[in-house]
C-alpha positions in Angstrom: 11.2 3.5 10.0 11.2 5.1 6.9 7.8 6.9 5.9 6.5 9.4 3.5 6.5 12.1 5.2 10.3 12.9 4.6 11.3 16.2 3.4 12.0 14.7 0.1 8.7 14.1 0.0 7.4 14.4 -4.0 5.4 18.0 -4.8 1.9 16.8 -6.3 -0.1 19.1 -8.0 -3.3 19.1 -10.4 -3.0 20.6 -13.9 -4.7 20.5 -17.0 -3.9 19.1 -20.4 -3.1 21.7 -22.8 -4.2 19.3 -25.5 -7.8 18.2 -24.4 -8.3 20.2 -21.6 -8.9 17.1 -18.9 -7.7 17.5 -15.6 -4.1 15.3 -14.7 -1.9 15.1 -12.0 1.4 15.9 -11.9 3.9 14.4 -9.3 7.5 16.3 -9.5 10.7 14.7 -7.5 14.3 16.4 -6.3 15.5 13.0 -6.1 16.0 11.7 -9.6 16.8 8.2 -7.9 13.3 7.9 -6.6 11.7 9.6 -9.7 13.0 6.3 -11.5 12.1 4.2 -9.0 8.4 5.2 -9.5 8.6 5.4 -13.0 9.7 1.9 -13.1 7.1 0.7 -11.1 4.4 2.4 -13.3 5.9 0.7 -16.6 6.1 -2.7 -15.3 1.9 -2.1 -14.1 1.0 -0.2 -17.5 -2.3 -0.8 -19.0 -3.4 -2.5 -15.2 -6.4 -0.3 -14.7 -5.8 -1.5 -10.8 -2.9 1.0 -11.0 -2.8 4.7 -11.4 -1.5 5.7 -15.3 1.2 6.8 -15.9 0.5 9.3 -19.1 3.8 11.0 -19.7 7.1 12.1 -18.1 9.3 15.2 -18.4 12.3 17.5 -16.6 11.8 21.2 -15.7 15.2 22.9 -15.2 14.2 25.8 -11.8 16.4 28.5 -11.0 18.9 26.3 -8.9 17.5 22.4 -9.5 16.2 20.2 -11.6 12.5 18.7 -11.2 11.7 15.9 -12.8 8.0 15.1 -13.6 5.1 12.3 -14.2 2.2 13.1 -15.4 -1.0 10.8 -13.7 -4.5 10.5 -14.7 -6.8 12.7 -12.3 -9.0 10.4 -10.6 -12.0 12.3 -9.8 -13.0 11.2 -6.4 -10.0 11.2 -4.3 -8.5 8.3 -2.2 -10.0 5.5 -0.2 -9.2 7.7 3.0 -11.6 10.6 1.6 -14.6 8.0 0.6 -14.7 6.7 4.3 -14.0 10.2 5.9 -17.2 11.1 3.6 -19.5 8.3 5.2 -21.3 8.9 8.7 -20.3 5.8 9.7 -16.7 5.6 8.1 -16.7 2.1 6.8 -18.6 0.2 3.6 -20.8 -1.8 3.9 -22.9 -5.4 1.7 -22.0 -5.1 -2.3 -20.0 -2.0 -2.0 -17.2 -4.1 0.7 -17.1 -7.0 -1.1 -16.3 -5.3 -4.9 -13.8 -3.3 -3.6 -12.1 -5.7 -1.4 -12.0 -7.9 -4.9 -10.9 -5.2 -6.9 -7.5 -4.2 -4.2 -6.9 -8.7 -3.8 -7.3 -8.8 -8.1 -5.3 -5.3 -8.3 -2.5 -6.4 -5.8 -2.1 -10.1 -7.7 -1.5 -8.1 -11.2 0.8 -6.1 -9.4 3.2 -9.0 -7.7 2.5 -11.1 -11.1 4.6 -8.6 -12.9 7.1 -8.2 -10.3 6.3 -4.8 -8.2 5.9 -5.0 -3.9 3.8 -1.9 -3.3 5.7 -1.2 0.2 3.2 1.4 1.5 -0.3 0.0 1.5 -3.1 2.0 2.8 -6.1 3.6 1.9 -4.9 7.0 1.6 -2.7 5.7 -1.8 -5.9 4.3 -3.2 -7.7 6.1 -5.5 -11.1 6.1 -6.6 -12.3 6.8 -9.9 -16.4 8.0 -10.9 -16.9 4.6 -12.5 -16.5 2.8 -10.0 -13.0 1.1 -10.0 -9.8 1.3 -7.7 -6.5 2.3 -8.3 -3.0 1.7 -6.5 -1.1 4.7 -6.5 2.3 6.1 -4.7 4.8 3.5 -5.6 7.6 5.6 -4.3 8.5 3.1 -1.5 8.2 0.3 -3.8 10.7 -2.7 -5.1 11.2 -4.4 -8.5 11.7 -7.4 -7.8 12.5 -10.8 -10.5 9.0 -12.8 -10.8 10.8 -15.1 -13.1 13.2 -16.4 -10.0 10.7 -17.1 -7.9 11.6 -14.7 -5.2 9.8 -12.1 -2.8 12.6 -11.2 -1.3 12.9 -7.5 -0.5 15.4 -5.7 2.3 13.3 -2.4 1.8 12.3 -1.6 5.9 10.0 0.9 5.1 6.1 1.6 5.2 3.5 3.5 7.5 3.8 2.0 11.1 -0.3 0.9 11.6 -0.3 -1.0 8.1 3.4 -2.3 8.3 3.9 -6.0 9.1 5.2 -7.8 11.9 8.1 -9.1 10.2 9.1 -5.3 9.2 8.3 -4.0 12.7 11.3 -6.6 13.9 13.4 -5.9 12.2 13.3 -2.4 12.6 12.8 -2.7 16.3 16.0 -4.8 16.1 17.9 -2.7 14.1 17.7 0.0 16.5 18.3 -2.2 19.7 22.1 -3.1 17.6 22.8 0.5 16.9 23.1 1.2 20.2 25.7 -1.8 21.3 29.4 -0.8 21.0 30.3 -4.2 18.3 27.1 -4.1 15.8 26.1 -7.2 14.7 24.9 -7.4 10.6 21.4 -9.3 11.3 19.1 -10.7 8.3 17.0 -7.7 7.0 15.3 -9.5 4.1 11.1 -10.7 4.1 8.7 -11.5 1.8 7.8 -8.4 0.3 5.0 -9.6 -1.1 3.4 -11.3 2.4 4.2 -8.5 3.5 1.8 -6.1 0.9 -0.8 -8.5 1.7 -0.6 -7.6 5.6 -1.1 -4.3 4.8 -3.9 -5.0 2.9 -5.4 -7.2 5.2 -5.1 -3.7 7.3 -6.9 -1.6 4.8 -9.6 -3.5 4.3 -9.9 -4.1 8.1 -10.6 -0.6 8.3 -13.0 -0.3 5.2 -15.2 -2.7 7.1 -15.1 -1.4 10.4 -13.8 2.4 10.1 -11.1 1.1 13.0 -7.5 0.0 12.3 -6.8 -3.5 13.8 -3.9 -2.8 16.1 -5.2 0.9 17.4 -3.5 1.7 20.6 -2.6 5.1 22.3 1.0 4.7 21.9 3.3 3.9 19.3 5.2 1.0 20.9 1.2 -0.2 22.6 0.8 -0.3 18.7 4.1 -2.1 17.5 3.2 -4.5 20.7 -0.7 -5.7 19.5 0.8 -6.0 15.6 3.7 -8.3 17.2 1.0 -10.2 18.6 -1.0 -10.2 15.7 -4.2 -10.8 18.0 -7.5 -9.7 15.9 -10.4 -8.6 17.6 -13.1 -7.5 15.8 -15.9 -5.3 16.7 -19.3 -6.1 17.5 -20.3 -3.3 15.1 -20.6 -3.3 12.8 -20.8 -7.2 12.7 -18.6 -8.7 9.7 -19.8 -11.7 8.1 -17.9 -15.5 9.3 -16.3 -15.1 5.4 -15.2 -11.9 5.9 -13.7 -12.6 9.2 -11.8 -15.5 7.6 -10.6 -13.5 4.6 -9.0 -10.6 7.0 -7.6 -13.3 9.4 -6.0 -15.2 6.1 -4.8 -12.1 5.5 -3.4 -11.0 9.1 -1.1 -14.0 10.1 1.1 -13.2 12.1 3.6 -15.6 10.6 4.5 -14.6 6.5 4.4 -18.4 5.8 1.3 -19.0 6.8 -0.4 -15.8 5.1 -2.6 -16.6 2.1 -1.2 -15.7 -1.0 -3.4 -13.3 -3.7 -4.4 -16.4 -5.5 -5.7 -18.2 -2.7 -7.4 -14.9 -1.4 -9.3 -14.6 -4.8 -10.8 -18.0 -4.5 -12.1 -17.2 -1.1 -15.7 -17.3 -0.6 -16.0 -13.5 0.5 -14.9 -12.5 -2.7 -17.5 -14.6 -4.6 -19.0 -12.0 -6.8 
């Protein structure tokens, strides 16, 4: 399965504006194939304060390569990952649960409505900004797709194995079972790319609530087996509210089809504001 940590993995770094003097970051890619990829995504979601910004673009020419470079806003304190390694506990809790799992639902509708599957959610490419709000960020494993055709449809296997879905994982899983026959077979490597963003974050916000993932195991494949089976048990603490429960369960079917959809997750009662 296809991850980020590949060795064409972009450099990020933190610079300054020579301009104004406020703090940016700067993401520079080999690959200028996946530097378009993530510059497309960040135009289609410009102006979505539930997405990083993307403030400007330009190519450095190194001694022997080419780097080619988007400038980010700097948010200020870190990732999602960072907040909850910061807490004794590791996991939100009342107000603080409920506006951020509001925010990522809202963020991740804008996102789909204007035709971009993440491909890689998790709370390590979340940012978190001093006023308060979220931001997706990453996009490099992401997909354009046509919002105007009515069609999800992505044949991207890629993702972080805790937070990928089921339907991913079996494909994967089946992919490598054919490589190894002598007459390959050409299966059916398309899912709904957007069911499956909403898996994943049915996964992260599993873990802001309970500082555990959902599918935790001590082996990879004990892993890939509990997200096949796509039995939830949550934990007696903290204890999660019935709503709450609901919502990640809505989120975590185990079947695409039956998965709610961003809209019907933002008129879910544990989202009430």
């Amino acid at each position: 399965m296809q991850t980020p940590l590949q060795s064409n993995k972009p450099n990020v770094r933190k610079a300054w504006d020579r301009y104004n003097g406020q703090s940016v970051i700067v993401k520079s890619f080999l690959d200028p194939n996946q530097a378009q990829l993530e510059f497309t995504a960040l135009s289609r979601l410009a102006e979505l304060r539930s997405v990083v910004q993307m403030l400007d673009t330009y190519s450095e020419e190194c001694i022997s390569r080419t780097e080619w470079c988007i400038v980010l806003e700097h948010a200020d304190r870190g990732t999602l990952l960072d907040l909850l390694e910061s807490l004794t506990n590791r996991y939100l809790v009342g107000q603080t649960l409920q506006n951020f799992a509001h925010q990522l639902v809202l963020g991740l509708f804008e996102m789909h409505t204007r035709g971009v599957v993440h491909g890689d959610i998790k709370p390590s490419n979340i940012l978190c900004r001093s006023d308060g709000t979220l931001a997706y960020c990453d996009f490099g494993l992401s997909t354009i797709i046509d919002a105007n055709l009515n069609s999800n449809l992505v044949n991207k296997c890629s993702g972080t194995p805790a937070f990928v879905a089921p339907e991913i994982l079996t494909i994967v899983l089946k992919s490598e079972a054919e490589a190894k026959l002598p007459v390959k077979p050409r299966s059916e490597r398309k899912y709904d790319g957007c069911a499956a963003d909403i898996w994943s974050l049915g996964v992260t916000l599993f873990v802001l609530a309970t500082g555990k993932l959902p599918f935790d195991d001590n082996t990879e494949m004990g892993m890939y087996e509990k997200i096949l089976s796509g039995k939830i048990i949550f934990p007696s603490k903290p204890k999660l509210s019935r709503d709450f429960q609901s919502l990640l369960r809505s989120m975590l079917q185990r079947n695409p089809n039956q998965r709610a959809s961003t809209a019907e997750l933002l008129l879910h009662p544990a989202l009430a504001c």
